[in-house]
C-alpha positions in Angstrom: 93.5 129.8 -97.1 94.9 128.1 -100.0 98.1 128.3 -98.5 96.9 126.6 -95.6 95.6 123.7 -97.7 98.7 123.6 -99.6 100.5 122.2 -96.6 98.2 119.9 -95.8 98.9 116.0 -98.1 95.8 114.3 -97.6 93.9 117.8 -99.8 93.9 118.8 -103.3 92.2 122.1 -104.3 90.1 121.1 -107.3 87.9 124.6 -107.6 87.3 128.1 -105.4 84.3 130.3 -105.6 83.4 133.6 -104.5 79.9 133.6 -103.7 77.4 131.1 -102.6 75.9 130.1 -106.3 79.3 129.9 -107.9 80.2 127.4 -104.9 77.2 125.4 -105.8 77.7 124.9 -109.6 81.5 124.1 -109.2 80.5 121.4 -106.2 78.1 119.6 -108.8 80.5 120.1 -111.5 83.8 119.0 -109.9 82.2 116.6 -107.2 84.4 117.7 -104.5 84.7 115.3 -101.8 84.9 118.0 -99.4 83.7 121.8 -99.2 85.3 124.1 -96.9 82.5 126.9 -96.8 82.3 130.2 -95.0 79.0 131.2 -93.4 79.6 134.7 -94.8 79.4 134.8 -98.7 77.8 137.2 -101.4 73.9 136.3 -102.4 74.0 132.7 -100.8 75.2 132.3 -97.6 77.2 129.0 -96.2 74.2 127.6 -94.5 71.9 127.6 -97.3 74.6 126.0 -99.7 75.2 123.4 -97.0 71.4 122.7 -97.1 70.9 122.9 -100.6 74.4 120.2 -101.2 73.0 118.1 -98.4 69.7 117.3 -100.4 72.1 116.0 -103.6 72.9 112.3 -103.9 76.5 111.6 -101.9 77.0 115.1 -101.2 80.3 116.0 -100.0 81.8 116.8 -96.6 81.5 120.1 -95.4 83.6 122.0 -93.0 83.0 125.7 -92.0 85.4 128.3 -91.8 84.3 131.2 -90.1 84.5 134.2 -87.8 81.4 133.6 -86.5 80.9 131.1 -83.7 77.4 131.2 -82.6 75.8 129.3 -85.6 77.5 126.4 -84.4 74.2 124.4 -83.7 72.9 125.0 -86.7 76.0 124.0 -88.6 76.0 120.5 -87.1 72.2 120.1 -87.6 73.7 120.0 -91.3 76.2 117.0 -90.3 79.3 119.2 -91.1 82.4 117.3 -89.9 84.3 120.6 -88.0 83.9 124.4 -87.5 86.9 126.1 -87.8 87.1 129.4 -86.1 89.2 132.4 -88.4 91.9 132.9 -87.8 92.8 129.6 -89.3 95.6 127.9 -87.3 97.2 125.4 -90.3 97.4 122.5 -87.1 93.1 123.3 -86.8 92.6 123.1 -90.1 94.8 119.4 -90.8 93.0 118.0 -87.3 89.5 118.7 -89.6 90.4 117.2 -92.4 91.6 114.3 -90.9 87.8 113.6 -89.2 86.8 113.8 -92.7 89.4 111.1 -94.1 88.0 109.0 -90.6 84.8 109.4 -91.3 84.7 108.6 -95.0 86.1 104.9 -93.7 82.8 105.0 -91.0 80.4 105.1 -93.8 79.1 101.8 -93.9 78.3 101.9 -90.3 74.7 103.2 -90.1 74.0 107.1 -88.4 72.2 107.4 -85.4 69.2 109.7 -85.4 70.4 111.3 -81.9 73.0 114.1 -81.7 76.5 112.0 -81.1 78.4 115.3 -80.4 78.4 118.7 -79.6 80.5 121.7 -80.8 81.2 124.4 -78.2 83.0 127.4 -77.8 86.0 127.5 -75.8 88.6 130.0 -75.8 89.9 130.8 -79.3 88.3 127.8 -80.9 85.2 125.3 -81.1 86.0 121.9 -79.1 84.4 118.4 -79.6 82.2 117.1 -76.9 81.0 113.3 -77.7 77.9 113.2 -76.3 78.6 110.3 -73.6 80.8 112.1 -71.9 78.6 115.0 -71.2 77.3 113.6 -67.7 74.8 116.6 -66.8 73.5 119.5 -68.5 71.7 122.5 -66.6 69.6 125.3 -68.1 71.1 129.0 -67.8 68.4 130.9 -69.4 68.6 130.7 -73.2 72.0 128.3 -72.6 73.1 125.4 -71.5 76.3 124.3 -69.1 77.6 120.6 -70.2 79.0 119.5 -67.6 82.1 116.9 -69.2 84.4 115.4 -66.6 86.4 118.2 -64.4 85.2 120.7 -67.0 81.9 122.7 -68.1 81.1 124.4 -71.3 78.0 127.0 -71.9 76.3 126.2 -75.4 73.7 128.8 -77.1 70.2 126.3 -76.7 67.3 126.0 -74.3 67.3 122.8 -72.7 64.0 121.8 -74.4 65.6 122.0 -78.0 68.2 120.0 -76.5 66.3 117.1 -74.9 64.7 116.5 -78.2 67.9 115.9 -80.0 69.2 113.6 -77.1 68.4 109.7 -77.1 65.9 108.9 -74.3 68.2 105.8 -73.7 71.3 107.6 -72.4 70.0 110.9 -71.1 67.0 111.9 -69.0 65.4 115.2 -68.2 64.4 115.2 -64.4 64.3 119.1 -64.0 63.2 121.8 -66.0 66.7 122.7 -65.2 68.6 119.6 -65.6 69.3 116.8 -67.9 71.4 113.6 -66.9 73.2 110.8 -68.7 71.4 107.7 -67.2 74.2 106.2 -66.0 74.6 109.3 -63.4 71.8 108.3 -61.7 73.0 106.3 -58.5 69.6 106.1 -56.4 66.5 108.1 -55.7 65.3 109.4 -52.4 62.2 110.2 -50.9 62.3 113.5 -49.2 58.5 113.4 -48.0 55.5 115.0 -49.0 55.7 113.5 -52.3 58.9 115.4 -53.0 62.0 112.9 -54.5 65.5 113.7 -55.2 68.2 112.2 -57.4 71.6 111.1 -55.9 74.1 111.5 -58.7 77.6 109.8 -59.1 79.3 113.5 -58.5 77.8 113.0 -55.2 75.3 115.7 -55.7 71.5 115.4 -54.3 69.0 117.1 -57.3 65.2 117.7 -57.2 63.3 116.1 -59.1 60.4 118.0 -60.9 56.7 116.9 -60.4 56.3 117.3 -64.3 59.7 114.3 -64.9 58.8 111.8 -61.4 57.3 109.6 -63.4 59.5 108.9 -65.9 62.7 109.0 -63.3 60.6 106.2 -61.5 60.2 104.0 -64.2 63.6 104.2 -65.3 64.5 103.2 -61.9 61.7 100.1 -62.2 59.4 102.3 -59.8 
């Protein structure tokens, strides 16, 4: 790994640790601007030293760099900038440290409270989704399927965890098995017996639950 970083300019490796503790002290010792920590450590894990840095005044970046994919979610619930997948492809790696250089220059500009992005498996690595791209989402059990232009990409989370993280003002649940990005939403039709359906911009006709009418009326001024 240190070779990796070697070859990347824009980092300097100021300290490494071995376990999760050691990986604390030397972060509030050095004050590193970034941590590159793996989930997997001796004593404390990656998660809980991401949790216990994020509580410090101006913590540092943190990226993961892991074999494991499938705490994803709850690395990003932690505001780590990227989740690299092992093994480390040097290109990966210099694409993650440059969100870190961007967003360092963003820091003025004030964070949104709703989730701005999603991480999600695909092939060999994790890919970036920016949330207003993702134009429907539908429930597969304990998954969901995002759907993002031509493509689709299953992510480990019920749709009810989901719609809590998601702003009300670009998304809106109309299902219990489907989520869409208000500006999807290209009329409403009456079906009869009190039963309505969406008409989306894909061209696809969805039912509306009983449970979501309301809300799918007023947003249409209903």
């Amino acid at each position: 790994m240190q070779v990796i970083c070697a070859r990347i300019g824009s980092l300097a490796v100021v300290g490494t640790a071995s376990d999760g503790e050691q990986a604390l002290r030397l972060s509030e010792a050095l004050a590193p601007d970034l941590l590159l920590l793996d989930l997997t450590m001796p004593e404390t894990d990656g998660l809980t030293v991401a949790r216990r840095i994020a509580t410090r005044a101006n913590p540092p970046a943190v990226i993961f760099v892991t074999a494991h994919d499938e705490f994803a979610v709850e690395a990003f619930d932690l505001d780590a900038v990227d989740y690299v997948l092992k093994p480390v492809a040097p290109e990966r790696l210099k694409r993650a440290v440059a969100r870190v250089v961007a967003r360092r220059g963003e820091r003025s500009q004030p964070k949104s409270d709703w989730l701005e992005e999603f991480w999600v498996p695909h092939r060999s690595e994790l890919v970036r989704v920016p949330a207003e791209d993702v134009r429907q989402i539908d429930a597969e059990r304990d998954y969901v399927r995002l759907h993002v232009g031509e493509q689709s990409y299953l992510l480990l989370q019920t749709i009810t965890s989901l719609q809590e993280r998601l702003d009300p003002e670009r998304f809106i649940r109309i299902h219990r098995s489907h989520i869409l990005r208000r500006d999807n939403v290209t009329g409403l039709k009456h079906e009869g017996l009190g039963v309505w359906s969406v008409e989306t911009g894909d061209g696809e006709s969805l039912r509306i639950g009983r449970t979501y009418l309301p809300a799918v009326k007023k947003m249409a001024g209903r």
